[in-house]
N, C-alpha and C positions, 0 to 999 in steps of 0.2 A: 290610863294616862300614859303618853309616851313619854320615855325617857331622853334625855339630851345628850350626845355626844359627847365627848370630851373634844375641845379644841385639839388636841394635841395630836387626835388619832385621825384627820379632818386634812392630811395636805396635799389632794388633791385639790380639794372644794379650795384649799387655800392660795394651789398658783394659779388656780383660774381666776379667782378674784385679783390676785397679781397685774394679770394679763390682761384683766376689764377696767383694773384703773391706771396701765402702763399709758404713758402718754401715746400718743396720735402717731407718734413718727415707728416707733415699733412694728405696727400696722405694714408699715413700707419695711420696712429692715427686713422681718423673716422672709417675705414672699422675697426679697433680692438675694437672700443669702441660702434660699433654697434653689432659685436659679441659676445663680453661679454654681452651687455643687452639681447640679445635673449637667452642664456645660462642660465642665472639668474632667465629670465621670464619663461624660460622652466621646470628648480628645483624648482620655486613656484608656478605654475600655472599646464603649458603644462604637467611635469609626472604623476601628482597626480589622472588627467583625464583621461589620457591612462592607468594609472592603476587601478582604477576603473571601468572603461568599457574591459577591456581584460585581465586583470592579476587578480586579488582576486575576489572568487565569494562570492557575497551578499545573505541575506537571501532573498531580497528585488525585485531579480531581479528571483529569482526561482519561475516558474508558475508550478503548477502542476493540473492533471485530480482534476476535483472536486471531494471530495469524498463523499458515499452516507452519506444517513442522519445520518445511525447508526454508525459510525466514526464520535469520540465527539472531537477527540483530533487532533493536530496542526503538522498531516503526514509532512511535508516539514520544519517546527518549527523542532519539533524533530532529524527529521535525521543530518540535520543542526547541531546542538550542540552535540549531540552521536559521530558525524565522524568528528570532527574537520574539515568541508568543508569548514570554513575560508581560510585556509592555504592552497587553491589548486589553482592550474594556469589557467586560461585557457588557456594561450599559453601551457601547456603540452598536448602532443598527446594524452595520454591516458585520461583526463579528464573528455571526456562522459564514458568509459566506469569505472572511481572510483565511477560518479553519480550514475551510474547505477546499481553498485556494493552496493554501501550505502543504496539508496532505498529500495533493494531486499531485505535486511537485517529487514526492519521494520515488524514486526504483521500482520500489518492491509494490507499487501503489497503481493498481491499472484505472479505479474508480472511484471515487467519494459518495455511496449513493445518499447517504443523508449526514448533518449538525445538526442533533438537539440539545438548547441551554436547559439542565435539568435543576431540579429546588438544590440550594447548600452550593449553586456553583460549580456541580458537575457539568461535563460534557463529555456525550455520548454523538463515538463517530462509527459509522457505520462502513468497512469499507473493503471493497474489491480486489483481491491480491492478482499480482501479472505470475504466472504460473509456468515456471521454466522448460523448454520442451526440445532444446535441443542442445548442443555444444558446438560453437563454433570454431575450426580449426584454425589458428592463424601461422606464420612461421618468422621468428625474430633473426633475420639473417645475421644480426650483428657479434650473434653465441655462436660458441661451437657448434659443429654438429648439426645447424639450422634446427635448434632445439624446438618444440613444437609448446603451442597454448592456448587454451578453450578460453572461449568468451560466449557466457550464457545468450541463451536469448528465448523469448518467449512466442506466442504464435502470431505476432504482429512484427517478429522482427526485433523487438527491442531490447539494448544491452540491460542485463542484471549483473546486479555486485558480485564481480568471480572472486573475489576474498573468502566468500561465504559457503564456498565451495572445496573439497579438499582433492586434492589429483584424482585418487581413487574413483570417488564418485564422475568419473566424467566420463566413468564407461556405463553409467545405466542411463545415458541419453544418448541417444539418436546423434551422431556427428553428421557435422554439414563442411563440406569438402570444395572450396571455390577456392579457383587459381588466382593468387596475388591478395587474398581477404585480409585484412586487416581496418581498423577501425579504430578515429583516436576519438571519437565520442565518449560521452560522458552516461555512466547507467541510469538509465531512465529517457534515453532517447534511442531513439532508432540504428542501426547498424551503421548507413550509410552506403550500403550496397544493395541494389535492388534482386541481385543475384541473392545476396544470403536472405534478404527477404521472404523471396517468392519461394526458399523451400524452406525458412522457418516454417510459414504457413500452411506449407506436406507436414511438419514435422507435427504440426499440433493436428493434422489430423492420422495420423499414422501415430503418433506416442501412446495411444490405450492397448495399440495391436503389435509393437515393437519386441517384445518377447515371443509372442505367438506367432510373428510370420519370424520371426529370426533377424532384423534390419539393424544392418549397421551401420550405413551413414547414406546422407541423401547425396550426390555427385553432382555439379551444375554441366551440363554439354550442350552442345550445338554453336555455333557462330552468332554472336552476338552482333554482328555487324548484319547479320541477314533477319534475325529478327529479331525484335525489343524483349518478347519473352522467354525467359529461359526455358531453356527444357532438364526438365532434372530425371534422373538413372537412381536408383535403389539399389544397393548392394547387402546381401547377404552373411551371415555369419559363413555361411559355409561356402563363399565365394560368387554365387550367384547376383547375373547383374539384372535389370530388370526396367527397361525402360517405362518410367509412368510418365514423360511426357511435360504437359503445360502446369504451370501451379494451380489448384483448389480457384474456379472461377473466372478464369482467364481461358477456357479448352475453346478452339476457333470451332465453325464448323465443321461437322464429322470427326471430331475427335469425343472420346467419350467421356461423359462427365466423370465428378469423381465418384460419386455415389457406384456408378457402373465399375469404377477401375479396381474400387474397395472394395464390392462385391465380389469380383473375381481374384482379389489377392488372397481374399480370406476361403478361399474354396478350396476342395482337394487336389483341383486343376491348376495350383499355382507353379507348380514344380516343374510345369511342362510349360508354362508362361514366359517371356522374355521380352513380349511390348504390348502394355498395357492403353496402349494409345488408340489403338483399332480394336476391329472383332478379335478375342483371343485368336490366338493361333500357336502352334506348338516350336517348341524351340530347334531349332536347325541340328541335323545330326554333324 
């Protein structure tokens, strides 16, 4: 025979019976007063997280290519506060491609090759550094002394942030040597001289061998009024001058490419070299 409960040990069983003879409207009460609570938890809790991981991008959450040594400064910092990329979405379609817009914009930035929006509201940028390869000489007449100042440039020509540079170092680059150069451009554009241009672009192919042949600056010569391309001279640590001629891609007929001119700089015959522009030939006694 089973035994019976005591009432008193029984209240659960007792608020459900509660709950089945509460009247009709109750029914409606809880499911509204359980609505408002997730509403409430949602505007102080639940948005604030979904907007943080998919609507505003953080400086926080931007990975980007490491950059090499010589990039002193805060590439993804920077671009960050320059482009107001606080205020961008990631729900907006074009998003990766503002990223990717913003970045190209920076100096030190030759390429953007990919934006990916990644899970949590990361973004992973992928990206190309401009790679300094020479020093450009200017002269500020307005100082004493016609005090002298390098402005970077990479092998397209284009100026880099000289802040990021210390005096010292502007003797392990390649100097480029053009009568009256100067540039009031802004880093991350071009020189503005076609002259220092065309022997940036020596300089980036000559910077891997600059120790090894001994070169210390590239010289712009010839009469620019006779022809549109410069002719650039190599000069030597130990004083040696060395005609190489038209810039990397520009050699008219019968002049010899570069591949041939770099061939013979880097040979034992260079010493006895002094125009790189025709068949070797030996330097004049």
């Amino acid at each position: 025979m089973r035994s019976e409960e005591p009432e008193s040990n029984r209240p659960i069983r007792d608020v459900l019976r509660q709950l089945i003879k509460a009247p009709a409207a109750l029914a409606i009460i809880w499911p509204a007063v359980l609505i408002l609570g997730g509403y409430l938890a949602w505007h102080k809790w639940g948005s604030q997280h979904v907007a943080q991981q998919y609507f505003g991008v953080e400086l926080s959450a931007i990975q980007v290519t490491p950059p090499p040594s010589y990039v002193r400064s805060d590439v993804a910092k920077s671009v960050y506060q320059d482009t107001a990329m606080d205020g961008l979405s990631l729900l907006d379609r074009t998003a990766s491609a503002k990223i990717a817009s913003a970045f190209s914009m920076h100096p030190w930035v030759r390429n953007v090759s990919s934006v990916r929006k990644l899970a949590g509201g990361t973004i992973d940028v992928r990206l190309e550094y401009r790679e300094p390869v020479a020093m450009t000489r200017v002269f500020k007449p307005q100082y004493a002394d016609h005090e002298k100042y390098y402005l970077p440039v990479d092998g397209d020509g284009v100026l880099l942030p000289s802040e990021e540079f210390s005096r010292s170092e502007t003797r392990d680059f390649i100097h480029i040597n053009v009568p009256g150069a100067d540039s009031n451009q802004r880093p991350g554009s071009r020189f503005g001289d076609s002259r220092v241009e065309a022997a940036a672009k020596l300089a980036e192919v000559l910077a891997p061998f600059r120790e090894q042949v001994g070169i210390k600056s590239i010289d712009v010569g010839g009469d620019p009024r006779l022809s549109e391309v410069p002719q650039l001279e190599l000069t030597t640590h130990d004083g040696r001058r060395i005609w190489w001629g038209s810039p990397p891609g520009f050699e008219p007929p019968g002049e010899r490419t570069t591949e041939m001119k770099l061939h013979t700089l880097l040979s034992p015959e260079r010493d006895t070299v002094s125009d790189l522009r025709m068949a070797s030939r030996a330097k004049p006694e």
